[in-house]
N, CA, C and O atoms as a Tinker XYZ file with bonds, in Angstrom:
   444  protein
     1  N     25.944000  -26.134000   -5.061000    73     2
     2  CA    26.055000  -25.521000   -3.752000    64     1     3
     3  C     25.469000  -24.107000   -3.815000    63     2     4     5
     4  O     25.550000  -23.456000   -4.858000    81     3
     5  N     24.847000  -23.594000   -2.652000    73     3     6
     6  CA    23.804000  -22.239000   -2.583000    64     5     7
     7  C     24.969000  -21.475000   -2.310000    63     6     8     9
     8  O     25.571000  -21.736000   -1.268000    81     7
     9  N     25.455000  -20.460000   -3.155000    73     7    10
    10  CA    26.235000  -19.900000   -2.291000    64     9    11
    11  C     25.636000  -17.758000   -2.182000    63    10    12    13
    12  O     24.849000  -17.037000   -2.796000    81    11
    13  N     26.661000  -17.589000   -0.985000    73    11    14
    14  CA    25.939000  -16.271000   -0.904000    64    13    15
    15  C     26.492000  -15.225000   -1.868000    63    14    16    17
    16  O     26.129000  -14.048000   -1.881000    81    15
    17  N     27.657000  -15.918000   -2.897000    73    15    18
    18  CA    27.968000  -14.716000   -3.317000    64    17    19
    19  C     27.459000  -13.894000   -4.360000    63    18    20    21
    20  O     28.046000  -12.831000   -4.563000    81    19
    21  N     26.580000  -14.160000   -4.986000    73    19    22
    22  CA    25.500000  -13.042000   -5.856000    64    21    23
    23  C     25.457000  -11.795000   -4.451000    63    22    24    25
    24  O     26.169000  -10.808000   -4.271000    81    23
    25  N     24.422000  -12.298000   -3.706000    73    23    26
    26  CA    23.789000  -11.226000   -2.795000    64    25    27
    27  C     25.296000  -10.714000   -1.982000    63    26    28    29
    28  O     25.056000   -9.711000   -1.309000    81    27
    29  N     26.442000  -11.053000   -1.901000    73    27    30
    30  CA    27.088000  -10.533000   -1.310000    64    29    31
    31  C     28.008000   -8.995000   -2.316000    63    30    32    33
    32  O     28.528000   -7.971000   -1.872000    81    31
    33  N     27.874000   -9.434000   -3.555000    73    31    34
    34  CA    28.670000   -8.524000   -4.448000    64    33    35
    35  C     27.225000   -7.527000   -5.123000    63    34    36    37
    36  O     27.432000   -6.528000   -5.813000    81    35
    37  N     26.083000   -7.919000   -4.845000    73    35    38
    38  CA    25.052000   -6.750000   -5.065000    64    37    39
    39  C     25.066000   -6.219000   -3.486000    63    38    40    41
    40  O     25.448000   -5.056000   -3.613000    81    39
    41  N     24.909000   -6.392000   -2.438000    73    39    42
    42  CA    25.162000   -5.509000   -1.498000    64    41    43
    43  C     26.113000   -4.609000   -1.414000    63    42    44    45
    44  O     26.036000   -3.573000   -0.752000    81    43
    45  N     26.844000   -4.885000   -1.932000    73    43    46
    46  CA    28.068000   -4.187000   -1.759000    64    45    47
    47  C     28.236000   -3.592000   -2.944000    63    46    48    49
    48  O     29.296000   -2.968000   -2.993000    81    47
    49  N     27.572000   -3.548000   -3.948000    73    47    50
    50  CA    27.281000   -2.878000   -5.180000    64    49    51
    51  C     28.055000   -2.705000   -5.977000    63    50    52    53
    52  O     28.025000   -1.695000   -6.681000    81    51
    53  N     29.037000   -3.710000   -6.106000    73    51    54
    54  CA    30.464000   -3.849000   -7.352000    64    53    55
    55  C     30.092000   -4.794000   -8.377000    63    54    56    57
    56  O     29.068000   -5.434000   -8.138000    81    55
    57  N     30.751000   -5.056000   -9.582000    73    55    58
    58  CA    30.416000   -5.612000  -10.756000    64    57    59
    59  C     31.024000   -6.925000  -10.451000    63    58    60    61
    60  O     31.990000   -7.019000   -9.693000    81    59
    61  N     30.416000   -8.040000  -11.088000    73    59    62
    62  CA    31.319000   -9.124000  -11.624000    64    61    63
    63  C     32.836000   -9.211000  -11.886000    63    62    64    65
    64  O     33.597000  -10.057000  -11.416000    81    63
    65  N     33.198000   -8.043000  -12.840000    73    63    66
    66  CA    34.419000   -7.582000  -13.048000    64    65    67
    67  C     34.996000   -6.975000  -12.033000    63    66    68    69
    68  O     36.207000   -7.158000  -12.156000    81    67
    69  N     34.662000   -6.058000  -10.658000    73    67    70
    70  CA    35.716000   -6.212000   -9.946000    64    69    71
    71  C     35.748000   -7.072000   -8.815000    63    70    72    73
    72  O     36.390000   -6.723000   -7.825000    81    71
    73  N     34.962000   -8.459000   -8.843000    73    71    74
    74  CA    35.472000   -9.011000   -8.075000    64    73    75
    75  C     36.165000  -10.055000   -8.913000    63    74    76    77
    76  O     37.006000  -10.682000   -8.270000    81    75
    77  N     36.029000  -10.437000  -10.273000    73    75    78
    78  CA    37.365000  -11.279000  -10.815000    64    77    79
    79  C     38.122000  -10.714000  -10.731000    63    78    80    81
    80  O     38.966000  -11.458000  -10.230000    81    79
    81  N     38.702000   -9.453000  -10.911000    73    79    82
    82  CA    39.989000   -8.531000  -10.399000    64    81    83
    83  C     40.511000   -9.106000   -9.445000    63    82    84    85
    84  O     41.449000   -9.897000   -9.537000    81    83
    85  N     39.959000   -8.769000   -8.437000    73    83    86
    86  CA    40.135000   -9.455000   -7.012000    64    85    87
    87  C     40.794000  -11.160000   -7.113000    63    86    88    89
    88  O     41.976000  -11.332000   -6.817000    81    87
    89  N     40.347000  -11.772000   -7.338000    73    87    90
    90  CA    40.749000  -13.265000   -7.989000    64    89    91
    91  C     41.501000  -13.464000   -8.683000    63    90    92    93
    92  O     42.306000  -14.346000   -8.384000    81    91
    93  N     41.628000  -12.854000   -9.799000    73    91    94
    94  CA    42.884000  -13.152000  -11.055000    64    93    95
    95  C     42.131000  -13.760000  -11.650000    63    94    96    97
    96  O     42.695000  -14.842000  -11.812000    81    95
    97  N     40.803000  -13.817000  -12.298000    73    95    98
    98  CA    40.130000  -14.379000  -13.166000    64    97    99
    99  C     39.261000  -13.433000  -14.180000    63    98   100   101
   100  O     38.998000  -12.263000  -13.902000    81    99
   101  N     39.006000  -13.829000  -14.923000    73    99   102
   102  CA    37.937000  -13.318000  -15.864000    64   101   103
   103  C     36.683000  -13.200000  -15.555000    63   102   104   105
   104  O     36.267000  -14.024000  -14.741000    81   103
   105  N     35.648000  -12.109000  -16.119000    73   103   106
   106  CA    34.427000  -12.213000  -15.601000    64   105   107
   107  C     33.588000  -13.231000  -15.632000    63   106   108   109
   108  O     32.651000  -13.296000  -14.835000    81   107
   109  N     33.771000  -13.976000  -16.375000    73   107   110
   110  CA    32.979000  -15.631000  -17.260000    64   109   111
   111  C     33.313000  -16.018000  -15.991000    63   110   112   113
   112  O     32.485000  -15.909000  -15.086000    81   111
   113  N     34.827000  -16.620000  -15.724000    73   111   114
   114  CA    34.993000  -17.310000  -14.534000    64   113   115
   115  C     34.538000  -17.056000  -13.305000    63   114   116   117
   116  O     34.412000  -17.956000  -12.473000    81   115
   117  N     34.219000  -15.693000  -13.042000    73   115   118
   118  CA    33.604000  -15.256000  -12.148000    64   117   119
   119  C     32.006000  -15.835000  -12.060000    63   118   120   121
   120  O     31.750000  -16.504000  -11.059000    81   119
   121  N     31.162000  -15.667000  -12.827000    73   119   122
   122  CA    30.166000  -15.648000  -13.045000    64   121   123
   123  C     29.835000  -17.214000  -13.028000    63   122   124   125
   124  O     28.644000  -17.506000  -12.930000    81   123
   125  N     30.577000  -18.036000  -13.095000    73   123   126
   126  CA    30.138000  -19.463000  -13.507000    64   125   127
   127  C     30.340000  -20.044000  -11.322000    63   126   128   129
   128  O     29.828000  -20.983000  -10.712000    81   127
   129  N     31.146000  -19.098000  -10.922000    73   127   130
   130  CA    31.441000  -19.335000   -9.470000    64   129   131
   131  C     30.075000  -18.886000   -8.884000    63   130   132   133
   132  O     29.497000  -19.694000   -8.158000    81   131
   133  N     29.600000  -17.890000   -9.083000    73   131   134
   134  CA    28.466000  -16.823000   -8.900000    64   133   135
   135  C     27.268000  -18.230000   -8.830000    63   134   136   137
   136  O     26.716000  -18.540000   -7.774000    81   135
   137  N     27.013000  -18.992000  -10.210000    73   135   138
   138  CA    26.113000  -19.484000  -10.687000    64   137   139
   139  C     26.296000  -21.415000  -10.081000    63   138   140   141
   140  O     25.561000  -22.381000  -10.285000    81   139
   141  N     27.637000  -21.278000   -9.292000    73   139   142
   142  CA    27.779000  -22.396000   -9.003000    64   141   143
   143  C     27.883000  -23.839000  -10.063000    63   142   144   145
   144  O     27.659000  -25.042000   -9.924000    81   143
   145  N     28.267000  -23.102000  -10.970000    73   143   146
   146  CA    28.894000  -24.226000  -11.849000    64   145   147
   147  C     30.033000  -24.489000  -11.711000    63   146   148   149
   148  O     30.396000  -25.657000  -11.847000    81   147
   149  N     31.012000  -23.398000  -11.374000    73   147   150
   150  CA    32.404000  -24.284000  -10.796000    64   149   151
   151  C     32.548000  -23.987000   -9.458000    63   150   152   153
   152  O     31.758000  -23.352000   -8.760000    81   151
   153  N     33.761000  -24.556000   -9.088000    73   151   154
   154  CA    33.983000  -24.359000   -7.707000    64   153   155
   155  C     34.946000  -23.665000   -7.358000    63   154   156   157
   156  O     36.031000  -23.555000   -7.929000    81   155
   157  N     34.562000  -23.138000   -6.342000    73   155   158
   158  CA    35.899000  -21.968000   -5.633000    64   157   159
   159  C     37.191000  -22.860000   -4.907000    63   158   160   161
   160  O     37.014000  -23.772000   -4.099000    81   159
   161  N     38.268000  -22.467000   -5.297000    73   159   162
   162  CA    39.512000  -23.149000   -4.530000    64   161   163
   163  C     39.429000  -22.542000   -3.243000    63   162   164   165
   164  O     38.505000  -21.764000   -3.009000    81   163
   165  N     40.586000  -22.898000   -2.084000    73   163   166
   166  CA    40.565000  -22.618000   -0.791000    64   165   167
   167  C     41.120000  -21.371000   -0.887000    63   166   168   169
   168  O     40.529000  -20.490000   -0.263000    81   167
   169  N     42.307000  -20.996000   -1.635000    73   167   170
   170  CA    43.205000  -19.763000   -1.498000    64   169   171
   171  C     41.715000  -18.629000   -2.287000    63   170   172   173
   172  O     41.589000  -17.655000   -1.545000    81   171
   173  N     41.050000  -18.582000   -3.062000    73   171   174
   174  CA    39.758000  -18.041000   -3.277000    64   173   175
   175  C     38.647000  -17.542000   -2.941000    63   174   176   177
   176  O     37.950000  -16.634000   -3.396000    81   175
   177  N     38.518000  -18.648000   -1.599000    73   175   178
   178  CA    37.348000  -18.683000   -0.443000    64   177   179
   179  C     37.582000  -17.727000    0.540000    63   178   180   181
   180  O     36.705000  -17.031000    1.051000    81   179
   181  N     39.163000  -17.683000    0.889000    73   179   182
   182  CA    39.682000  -17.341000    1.745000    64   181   183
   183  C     39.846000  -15.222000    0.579000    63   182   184   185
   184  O     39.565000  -14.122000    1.055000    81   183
   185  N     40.169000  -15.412000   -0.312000    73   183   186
   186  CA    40.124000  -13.858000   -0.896000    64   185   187
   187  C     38.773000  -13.485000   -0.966000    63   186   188   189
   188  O     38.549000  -12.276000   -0.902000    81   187
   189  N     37.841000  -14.237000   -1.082000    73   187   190
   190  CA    36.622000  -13.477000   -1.246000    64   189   191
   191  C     35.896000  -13.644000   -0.010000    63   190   192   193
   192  O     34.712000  -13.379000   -0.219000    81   191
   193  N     36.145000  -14.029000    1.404000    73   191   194
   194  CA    35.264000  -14.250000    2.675000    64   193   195
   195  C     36.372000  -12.597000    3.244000    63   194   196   197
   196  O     35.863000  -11.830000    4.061000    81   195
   197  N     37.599000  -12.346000    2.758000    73   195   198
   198  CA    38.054000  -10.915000    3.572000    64   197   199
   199  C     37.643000  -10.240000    2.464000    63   198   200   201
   200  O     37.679000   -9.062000    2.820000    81   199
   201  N     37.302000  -10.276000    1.422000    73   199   202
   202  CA    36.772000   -8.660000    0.315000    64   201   203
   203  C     35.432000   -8.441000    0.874000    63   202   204   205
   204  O     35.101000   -7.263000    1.016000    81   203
   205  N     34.480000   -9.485000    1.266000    73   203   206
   206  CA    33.373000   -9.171000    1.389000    64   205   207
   207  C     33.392000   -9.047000    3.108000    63   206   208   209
   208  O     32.516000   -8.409000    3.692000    81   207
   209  N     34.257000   -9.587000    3.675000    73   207   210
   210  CA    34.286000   -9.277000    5.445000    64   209   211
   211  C     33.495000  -10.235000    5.645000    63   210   212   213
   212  O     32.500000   -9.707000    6.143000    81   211
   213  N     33.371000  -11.026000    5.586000    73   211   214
   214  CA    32.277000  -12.800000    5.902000    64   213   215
   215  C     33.242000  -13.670000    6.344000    63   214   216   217
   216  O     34.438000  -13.831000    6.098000    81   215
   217  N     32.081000  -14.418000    7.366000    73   215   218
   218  CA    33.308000  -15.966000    7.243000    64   217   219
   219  C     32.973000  -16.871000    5.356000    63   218   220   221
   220  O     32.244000  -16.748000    4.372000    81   219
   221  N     33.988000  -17.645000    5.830000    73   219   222
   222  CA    34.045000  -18.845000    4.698000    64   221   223
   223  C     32.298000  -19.559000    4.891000    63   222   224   225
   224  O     31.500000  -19.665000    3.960000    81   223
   225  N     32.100000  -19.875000    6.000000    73   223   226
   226  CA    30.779000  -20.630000    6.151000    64   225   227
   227  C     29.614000  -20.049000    5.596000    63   226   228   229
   228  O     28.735000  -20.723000    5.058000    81   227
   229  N     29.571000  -18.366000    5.753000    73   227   230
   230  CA    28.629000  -17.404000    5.450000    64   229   231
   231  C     28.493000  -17.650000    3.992000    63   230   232   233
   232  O     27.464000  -18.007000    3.418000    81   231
   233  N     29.840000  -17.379000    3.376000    73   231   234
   234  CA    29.951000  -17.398000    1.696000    64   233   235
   235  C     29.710000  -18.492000    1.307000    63   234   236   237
   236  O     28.965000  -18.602000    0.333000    81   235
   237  N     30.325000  -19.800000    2.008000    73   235   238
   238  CA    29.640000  -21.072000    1.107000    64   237   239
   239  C     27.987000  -21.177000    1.427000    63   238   240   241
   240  O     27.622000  -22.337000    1.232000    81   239
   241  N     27.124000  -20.496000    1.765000    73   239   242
   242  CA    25.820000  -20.646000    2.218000    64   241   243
   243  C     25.468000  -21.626000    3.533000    63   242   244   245
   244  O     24.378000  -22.106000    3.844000    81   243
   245  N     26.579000  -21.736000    4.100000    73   243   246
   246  CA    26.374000  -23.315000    5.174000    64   245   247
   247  C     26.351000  -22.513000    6.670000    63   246   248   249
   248  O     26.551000  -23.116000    7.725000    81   247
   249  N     26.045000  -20.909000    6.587000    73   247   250
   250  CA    25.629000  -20.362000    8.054000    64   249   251
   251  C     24.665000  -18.906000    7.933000    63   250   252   253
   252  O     24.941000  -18.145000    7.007000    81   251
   253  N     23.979000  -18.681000    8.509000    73   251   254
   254  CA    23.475000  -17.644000    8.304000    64   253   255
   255  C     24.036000  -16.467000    8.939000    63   254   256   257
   256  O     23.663000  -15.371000    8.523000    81   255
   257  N     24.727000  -16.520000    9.715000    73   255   258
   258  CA    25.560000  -15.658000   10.390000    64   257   259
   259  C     26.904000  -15.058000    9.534000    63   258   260   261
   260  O     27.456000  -15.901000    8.827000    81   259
   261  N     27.433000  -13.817000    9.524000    73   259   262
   262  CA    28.492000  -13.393000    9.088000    64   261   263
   263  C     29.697000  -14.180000    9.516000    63   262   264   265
   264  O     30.472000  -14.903000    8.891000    81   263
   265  N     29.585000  -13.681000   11.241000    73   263   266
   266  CA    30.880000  -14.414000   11.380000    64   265   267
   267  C     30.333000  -15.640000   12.870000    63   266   268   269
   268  O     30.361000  -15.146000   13.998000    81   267
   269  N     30.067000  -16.525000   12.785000    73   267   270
   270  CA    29.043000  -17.644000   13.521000    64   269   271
   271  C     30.269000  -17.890000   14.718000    63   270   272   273
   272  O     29.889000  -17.904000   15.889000    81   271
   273  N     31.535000  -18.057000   14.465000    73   271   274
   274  CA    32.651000  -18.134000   15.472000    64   273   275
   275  C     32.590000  -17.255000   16.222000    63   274   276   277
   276  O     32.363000  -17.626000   17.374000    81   275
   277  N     32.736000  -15.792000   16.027000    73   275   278
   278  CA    32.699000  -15.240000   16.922000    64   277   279
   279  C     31.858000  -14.426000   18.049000    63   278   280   281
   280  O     32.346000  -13.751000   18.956000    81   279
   281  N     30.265000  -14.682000   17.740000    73   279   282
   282  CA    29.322000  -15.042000   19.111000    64   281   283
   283  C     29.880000  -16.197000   20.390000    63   282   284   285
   284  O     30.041000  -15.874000   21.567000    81   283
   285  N     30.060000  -17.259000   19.953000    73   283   286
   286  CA    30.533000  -18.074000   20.904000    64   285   287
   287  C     31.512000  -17.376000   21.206000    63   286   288   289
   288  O     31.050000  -16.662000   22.097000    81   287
   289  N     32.455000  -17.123000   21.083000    73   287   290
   290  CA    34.239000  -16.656000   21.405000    64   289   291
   291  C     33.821000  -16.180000   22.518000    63   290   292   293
   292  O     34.226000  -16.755000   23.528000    81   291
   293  N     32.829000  -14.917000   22.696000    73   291   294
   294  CA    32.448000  -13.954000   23.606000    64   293   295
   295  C     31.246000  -13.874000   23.895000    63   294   296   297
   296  O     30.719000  -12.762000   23.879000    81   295
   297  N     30.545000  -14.949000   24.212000    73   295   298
   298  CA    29.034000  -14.960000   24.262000    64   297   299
   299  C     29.078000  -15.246000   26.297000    63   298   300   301
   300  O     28.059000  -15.520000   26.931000    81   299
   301  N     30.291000  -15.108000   26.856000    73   299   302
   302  CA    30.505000  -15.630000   28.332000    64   301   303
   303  C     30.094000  -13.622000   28.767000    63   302   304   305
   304  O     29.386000  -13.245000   29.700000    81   303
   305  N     30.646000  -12.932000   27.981000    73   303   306
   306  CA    30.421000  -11.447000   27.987000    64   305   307
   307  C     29.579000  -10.874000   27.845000    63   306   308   309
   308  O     29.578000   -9.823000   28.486000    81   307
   309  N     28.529000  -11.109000   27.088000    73   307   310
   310  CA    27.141000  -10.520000   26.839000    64   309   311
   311  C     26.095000  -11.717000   27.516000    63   310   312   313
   312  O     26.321000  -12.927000   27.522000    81   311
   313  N     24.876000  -11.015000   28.086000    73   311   314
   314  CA    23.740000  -11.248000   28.545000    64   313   315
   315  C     22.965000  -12.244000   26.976000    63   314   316   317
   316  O     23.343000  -12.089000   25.815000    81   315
   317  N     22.203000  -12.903000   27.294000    73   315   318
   318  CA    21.422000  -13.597000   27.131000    64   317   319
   319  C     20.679000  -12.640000   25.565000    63   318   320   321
   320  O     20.821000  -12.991000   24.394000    81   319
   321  N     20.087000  -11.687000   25.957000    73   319   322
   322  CA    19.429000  -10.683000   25.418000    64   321   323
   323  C     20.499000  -10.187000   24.316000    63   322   324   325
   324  O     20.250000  -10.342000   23.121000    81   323
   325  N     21.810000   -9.530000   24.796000    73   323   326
   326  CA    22.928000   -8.905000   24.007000    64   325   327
   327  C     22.959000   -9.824000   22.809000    63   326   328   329
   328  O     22.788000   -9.444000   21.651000    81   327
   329  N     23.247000  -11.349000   23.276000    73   327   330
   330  CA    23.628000  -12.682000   21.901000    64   329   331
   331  C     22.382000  -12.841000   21.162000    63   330   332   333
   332  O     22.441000  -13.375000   20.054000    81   331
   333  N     20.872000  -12.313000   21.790000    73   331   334
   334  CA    20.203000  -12.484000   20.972000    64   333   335
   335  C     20.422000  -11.171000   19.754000    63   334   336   337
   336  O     20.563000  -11.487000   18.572000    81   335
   337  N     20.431000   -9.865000   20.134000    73   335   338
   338  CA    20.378000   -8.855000   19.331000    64   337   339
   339  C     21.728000   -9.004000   18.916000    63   338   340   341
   340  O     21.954000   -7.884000   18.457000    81   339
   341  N     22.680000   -9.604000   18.793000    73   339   342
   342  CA    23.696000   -9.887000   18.117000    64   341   343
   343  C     23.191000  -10.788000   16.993000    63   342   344   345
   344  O     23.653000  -10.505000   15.888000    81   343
   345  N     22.618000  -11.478000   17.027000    73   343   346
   346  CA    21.924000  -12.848000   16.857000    64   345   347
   347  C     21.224000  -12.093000   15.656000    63   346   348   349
   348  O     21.805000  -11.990000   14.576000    81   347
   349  N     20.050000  -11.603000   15.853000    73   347   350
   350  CA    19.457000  -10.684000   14.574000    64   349   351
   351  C     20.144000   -9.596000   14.122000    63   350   352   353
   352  O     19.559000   -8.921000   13.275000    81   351
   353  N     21.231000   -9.249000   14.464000    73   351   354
   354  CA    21.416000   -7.761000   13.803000    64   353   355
   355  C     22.263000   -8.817000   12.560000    63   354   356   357
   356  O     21.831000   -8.583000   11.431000    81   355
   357  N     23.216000   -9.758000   12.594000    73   355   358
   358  CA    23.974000  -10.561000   12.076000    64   357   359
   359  C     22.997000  -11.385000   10.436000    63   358   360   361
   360  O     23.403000  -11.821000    9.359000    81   359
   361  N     21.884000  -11.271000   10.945000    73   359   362
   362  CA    21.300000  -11.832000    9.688000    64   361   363
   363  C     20.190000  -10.692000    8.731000    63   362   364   365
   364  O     19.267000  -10.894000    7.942000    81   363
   365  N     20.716000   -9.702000    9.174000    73   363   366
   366  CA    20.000000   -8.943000    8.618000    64   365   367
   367  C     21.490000   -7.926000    7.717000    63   366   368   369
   368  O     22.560000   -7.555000    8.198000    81   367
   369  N     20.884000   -7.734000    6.184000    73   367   370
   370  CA    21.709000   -7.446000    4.955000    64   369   371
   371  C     22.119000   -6.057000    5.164000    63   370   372   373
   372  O     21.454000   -5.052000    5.415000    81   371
   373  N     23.215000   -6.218000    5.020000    73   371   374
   374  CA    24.360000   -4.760000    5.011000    64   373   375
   375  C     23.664000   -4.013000    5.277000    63   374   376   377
   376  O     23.283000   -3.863000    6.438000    81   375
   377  N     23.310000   -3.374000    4.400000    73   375   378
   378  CA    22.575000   -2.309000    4.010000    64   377   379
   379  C     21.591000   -1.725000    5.295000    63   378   380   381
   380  O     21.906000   -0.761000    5.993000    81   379
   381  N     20.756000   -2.256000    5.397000    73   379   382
   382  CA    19.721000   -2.722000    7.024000    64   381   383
   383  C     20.945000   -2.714000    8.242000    63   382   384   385
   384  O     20.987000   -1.695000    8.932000    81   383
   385  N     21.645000   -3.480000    8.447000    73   383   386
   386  CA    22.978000   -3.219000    9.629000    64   385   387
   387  C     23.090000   -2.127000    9.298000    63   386   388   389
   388  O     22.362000   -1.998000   10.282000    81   387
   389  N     23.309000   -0.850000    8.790000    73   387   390
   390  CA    23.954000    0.279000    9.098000    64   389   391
   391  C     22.763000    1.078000    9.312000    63   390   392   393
   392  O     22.701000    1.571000   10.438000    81   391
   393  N     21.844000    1.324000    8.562000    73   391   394
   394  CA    20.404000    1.816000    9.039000    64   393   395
   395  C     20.349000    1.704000   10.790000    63   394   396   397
   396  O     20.629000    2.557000   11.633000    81   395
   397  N     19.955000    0.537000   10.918000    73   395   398
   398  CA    19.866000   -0.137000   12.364000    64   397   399
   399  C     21.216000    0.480000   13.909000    63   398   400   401
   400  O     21.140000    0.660000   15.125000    81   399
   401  N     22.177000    0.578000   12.939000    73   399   402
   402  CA    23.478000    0.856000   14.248000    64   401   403
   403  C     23.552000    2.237000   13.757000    63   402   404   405
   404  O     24.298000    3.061000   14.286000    81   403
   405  N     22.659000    2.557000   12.577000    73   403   406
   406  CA    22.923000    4.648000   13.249000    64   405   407
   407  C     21.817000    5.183000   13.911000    63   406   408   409
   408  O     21.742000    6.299000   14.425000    81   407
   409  N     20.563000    3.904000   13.845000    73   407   410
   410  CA    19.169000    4.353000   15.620000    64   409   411
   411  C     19.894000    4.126000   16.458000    63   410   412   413
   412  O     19.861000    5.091000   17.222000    81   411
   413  N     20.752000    3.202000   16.897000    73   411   414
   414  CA    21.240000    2.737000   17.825000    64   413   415
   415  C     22.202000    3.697000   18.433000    63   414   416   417
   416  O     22.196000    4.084000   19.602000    81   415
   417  N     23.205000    4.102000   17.282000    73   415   418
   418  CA    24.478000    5.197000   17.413000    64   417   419
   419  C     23.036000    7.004000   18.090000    63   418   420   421
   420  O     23.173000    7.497000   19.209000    81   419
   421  N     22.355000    7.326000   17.465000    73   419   422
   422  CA    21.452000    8.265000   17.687000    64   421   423
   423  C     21.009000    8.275000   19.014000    63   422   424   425
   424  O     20.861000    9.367000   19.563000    81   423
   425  N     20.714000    6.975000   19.774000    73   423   426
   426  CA    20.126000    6.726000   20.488000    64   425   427
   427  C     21.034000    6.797000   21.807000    63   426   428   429
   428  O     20.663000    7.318000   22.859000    81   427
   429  N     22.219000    6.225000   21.602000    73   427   430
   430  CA    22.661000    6.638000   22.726000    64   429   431
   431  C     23.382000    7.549000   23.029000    63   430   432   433
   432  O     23.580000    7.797000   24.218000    81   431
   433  N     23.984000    8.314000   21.991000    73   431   434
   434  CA    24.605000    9.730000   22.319000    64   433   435
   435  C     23.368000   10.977000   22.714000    63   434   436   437
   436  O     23.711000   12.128000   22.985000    81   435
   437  N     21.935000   10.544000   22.694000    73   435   438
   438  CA    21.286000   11.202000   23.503000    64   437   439
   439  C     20.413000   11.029000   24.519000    63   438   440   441
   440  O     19.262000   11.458000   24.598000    81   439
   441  N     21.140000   10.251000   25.440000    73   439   442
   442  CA    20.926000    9.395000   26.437000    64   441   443
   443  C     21.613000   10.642000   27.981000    63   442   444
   444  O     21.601000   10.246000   29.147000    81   443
């Protein structure tokens, strides 16, 4: 299974070791999850989709979206246009999201 969590624990720029912390596992065990040789339990999925702020779908690789539920939830609220730039800001890596929402933050406090 592809999963996102390599690129999710280098974005976020922590070691192997503290996200087995996080788990109650060893770094090996960590790393073999990383590499998709073993598999993550549910109580697991569920600790590492809130450390990293993702859904479960994001982390198992099965959405490209962070959190894919909640566009629909509130997509009756935003324009057409809004769900699209929701739409790309969502697949674009941490790092880039905050770049992006401090033009945005810039932009309209001098409006």
């Amino acid at each position: 299974m592809e999963m996102n969590l390599l690129k999710l624990r280098r974005e976020k720029g922590v070691s192997q070791e503290e996200v087995a912390a996080v788990l109650g596992v060893t770094r090996q065990a960590f790393s073999r999850y990383e590499k998709g040789e073993r598999e993550l339990g549910y109580a697991s999925l569920v600790a590492l989709a809130r450390y990293f702020d993702v859904s479960i779908d994001y982390l198992l690789g099965n959405s490209t979206f962070f959190y894919p539920d909640k566009v629909g939830s509130y997509s009756s609220q935003f324009s057409e246009t809004e769900q699209q730039l929701i739409t790309y800001f969502r697949q674009l890596p941490r790092q880039t999201q905050s770049y992006v929402f401090g033009i945005v933050q810039n932009l309209a406090v001098n409006l």
